[in-house]
N, C-alpha and C positions, 0 to 999 in steps of 0.2 A: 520549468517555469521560472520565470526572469523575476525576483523580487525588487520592489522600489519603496521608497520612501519619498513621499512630499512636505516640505515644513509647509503647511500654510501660516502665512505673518499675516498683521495685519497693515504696516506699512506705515510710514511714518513722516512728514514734514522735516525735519530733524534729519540729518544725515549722520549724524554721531550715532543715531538710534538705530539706523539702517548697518552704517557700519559693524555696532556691535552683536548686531544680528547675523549680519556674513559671518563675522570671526566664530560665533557659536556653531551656524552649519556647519562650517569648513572642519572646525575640531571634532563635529561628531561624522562626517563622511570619513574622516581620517582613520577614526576608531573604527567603523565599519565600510573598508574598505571593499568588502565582498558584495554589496546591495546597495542599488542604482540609485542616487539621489539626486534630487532640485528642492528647491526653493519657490515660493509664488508668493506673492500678495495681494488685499481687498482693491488695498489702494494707494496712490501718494506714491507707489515705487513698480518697475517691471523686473523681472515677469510676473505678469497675474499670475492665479493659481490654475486658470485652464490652459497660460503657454504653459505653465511647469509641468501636468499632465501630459499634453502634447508634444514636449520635449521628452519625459518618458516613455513613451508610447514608440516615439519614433527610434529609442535607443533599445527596446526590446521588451520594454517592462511589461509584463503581462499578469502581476496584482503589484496595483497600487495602497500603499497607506497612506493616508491622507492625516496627519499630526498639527496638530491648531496650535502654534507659536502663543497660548493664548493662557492667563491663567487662570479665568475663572469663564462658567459657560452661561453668556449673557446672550447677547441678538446676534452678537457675529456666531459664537458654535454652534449657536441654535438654529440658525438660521441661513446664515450670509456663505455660509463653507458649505454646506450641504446642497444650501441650491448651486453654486458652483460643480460640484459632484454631480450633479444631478444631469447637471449643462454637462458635463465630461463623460459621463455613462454614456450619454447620446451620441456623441461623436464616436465610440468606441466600447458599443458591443460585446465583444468579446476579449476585454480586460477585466479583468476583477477588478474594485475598490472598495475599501474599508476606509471605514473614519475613526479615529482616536477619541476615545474622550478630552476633558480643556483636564490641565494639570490639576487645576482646584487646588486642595489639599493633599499633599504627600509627602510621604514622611522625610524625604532628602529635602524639601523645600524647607521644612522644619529644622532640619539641622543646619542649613547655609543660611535660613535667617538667624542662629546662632552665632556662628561663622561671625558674620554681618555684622552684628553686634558688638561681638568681642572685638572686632575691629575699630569699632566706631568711640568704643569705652579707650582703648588701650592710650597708656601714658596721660590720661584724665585724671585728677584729681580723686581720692576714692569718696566715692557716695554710696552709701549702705541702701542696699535694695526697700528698704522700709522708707525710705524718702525716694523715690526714682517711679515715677508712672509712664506708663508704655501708651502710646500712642502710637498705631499700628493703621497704615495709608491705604487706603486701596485705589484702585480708577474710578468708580464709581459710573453705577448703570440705574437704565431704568429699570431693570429686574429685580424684584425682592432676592431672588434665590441666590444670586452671584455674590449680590450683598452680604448678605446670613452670611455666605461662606467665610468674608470678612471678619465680620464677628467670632467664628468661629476657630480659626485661627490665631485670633487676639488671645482667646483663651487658652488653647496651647500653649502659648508663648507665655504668657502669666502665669501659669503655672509651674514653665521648665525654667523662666528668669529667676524667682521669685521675688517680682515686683510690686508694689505695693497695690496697685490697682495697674488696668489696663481699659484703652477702649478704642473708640475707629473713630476716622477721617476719612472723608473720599475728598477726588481731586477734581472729580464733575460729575453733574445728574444727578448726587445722590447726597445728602447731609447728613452730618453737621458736613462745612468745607476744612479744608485745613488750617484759616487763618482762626476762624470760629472754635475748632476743637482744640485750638493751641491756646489760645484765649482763653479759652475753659480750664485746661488744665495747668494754666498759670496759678489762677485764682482758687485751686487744689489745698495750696500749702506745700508743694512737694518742692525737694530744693534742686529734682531735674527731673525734664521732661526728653524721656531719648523716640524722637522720631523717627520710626520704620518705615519706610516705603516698600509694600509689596509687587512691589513690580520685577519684571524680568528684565526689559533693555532701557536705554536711557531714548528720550523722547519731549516731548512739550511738553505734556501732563507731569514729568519728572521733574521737569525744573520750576513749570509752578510751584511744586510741593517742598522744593529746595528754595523757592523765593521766597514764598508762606515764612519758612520756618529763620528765613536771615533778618524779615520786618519782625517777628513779633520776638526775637530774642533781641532786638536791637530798643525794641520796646519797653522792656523790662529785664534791667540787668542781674533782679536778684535771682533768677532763677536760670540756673544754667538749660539751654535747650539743646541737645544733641543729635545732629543729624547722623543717620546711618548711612551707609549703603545700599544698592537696590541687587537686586541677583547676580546678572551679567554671567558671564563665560565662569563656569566653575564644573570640576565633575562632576557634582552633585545634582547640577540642573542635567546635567546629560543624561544621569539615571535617571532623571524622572520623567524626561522625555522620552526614554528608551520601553522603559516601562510600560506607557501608554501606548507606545507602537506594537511593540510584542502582544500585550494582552487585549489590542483592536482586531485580532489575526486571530488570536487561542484560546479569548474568553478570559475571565477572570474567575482564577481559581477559592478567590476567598469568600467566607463563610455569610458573613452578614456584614460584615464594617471596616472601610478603607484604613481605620487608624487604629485598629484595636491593640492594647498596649500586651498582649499575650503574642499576639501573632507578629507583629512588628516592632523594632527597638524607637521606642521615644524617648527623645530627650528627655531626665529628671525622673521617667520608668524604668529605666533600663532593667530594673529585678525583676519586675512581673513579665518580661520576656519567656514565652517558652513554661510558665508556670502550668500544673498539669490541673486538668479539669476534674476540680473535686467541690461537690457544694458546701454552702456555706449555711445552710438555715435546717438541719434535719431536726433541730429543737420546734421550730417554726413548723414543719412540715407534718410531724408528731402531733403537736397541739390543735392544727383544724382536723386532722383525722380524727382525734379524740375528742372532739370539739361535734362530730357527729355521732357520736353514738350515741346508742339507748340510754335512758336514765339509770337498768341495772346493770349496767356497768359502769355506775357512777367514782365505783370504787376503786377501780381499775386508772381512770384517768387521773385520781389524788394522790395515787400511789406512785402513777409515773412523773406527773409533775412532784411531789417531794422528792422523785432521783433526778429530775432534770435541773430545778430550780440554784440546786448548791452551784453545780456545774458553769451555769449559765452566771451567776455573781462570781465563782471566780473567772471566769471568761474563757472558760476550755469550751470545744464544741464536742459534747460526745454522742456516740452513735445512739441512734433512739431507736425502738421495736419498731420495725414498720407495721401498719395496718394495712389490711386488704380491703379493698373498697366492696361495700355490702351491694343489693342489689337496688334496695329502696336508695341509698345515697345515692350513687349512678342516673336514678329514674330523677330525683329533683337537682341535678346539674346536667339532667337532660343530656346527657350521653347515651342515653339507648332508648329506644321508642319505648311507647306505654305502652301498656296490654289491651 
């Protein structure tokens, strides 16, 4: 079986943007030279995404992954790339295709907006994280959900910066706009504002947010405003791309949550990496168990709370007696039928 890969982009007016999108596939066909790759787009640039199929097809590929050049999943991952796939299934039967999930949030996206940052600080005058608030850009959709991911993000990064506060801009469809949220966080008190754009390639929507941010520092000189940089070609987005490709094929092997700070190294976590799963509430766990029993064992439960209680003020966690759960408590949390 002939494995292939497709970037779907979404394509862009901007030929700096398109550009810096070749240079990204070309780096990563490089890196995986063994598995057939193209390029497509929605729009604005050729090849669509069903020549890039049908350029695969005709070169051997027989499973396609399809990777959405895209970082958050609005109407185009939702929607615009799949019915495309759908279109491509039909013409060709007996190819496999999978679809990637959109980047969203991942942890190497996390650490290149670092990267980012520190680029953007460097040889600046120093300003203590306690006066510096983060405003963090996104594109902005009519989706709530792509949004949130925005948000969510912001928080990340507020808390691996440690910046005084953080919060979000979009750059269309979605508010506050970026001349609005820089406006805002003028009028903060803080003595800089460093603007993040989360975006991947450069494009329109990029340099709006780089124009936003040249009128309103030119507005008001007391407050320094700092632009960042936006992702572009870097290893890091390669892993995250690669990532989504792989685990669109093999399933995704983790537990409940794409960022959890045990399973994955986060910036400003990095200790709780790898920490071994041991609880934390068996004082807690002790007291509702004791908390149901009879009245004649009243005595019982004053006895354990006087050993729990010292414990518990100097702040050690120590092992409590477990209870076994009786039959009547069971019957009223309704875990096993009545009689």
């Amino acid at each position: 079986m002939s494995d292939a890969l497709l970037i779907a982009a979404h394509g862009s007016r901007d030929e700096v943007g398109i550009e810096e999108f070749r240079a990204f596939a070309e780096a990563w066909q490089q890196l995986r030279p063994d598995r057939l790759q193209e390029a497509g787009f929605l729009e604005f640039a050729r090849p669509t995404i069903g020549e890039g199929v049908d350029a695969l097809v005709e070169r051997g590929a027989r499973r396609i992954t399809v990777v959405p050049a895209m970082l958050m999943a609005a109407g185009h991952v939702k929607n615009d790339v799949p019915s495309e796939i759908r279109e491509a299934r039909l013409r060709h039967p007996n190819v496999e295709m999978f679809m990637a999930r959109a980047l969203d949030i991942h942890p190497a996206l996390l650490e290149l907006c670092h990267i980012r940052y520190r680029e953007a600080l460097e040889g600046r005058d120093q300003v203590t994280p306690e006066k510096t608030v983060l405003l963090l850009v996104g594109r902005g959709t009519s989706d709530p959900d792509a949004n949130a991911n925005i948000a969510r993000v912001s928080r990340f990064l507020w808390e691996s910066y440690g910046v005084a506060f953080a919060t979000v801009a979009f750059s269309g469809l979605a508010r506050p706009g970026v001349d609005e949220a820089i406006a805002l966080c003028r009028r903060m008190g803080f003595a800089r504002v460093v603007v993040q754009p989360y975006f991947l390639f450069d494009g329109v929507l990029l340099k709006r947010v780089y124009g936003s941010i040249a009128r309103q520092a030119e507005a008001d000189s007391t407050v320094e405003i700092v632009p960042v940089g936006h992702f572009r070609l870097h290893p890091l987005l390669i892993q995250a791309f690669e990532d989504r490709a792989h685990e669109a094929v093999h399933g995704q092997p983790d537990m409940n949550c794409d960022l959890c700070k045990y399973r994955v190294k986060l910036i400003g976590r990095e200790s709780d990496l790898g920490a071994p799963q041991a609880g934390h509430h068996h004082h807690v766990r002790a007291k509702v168990a004791d908390d149901h029993l009879e009245d004649d064992h009243d005595h019982r439960r004053r006895a354990r709370r006087r050993t729990l209680e010292p414990a518990m003020m100097s702040g050690a966690s120590p092992a409590a007696e477990f209870h076994p759960w009786d039959a009547r408590l069971l019957e009223r949390l309704q875990l096993v039928p009545r009689g």
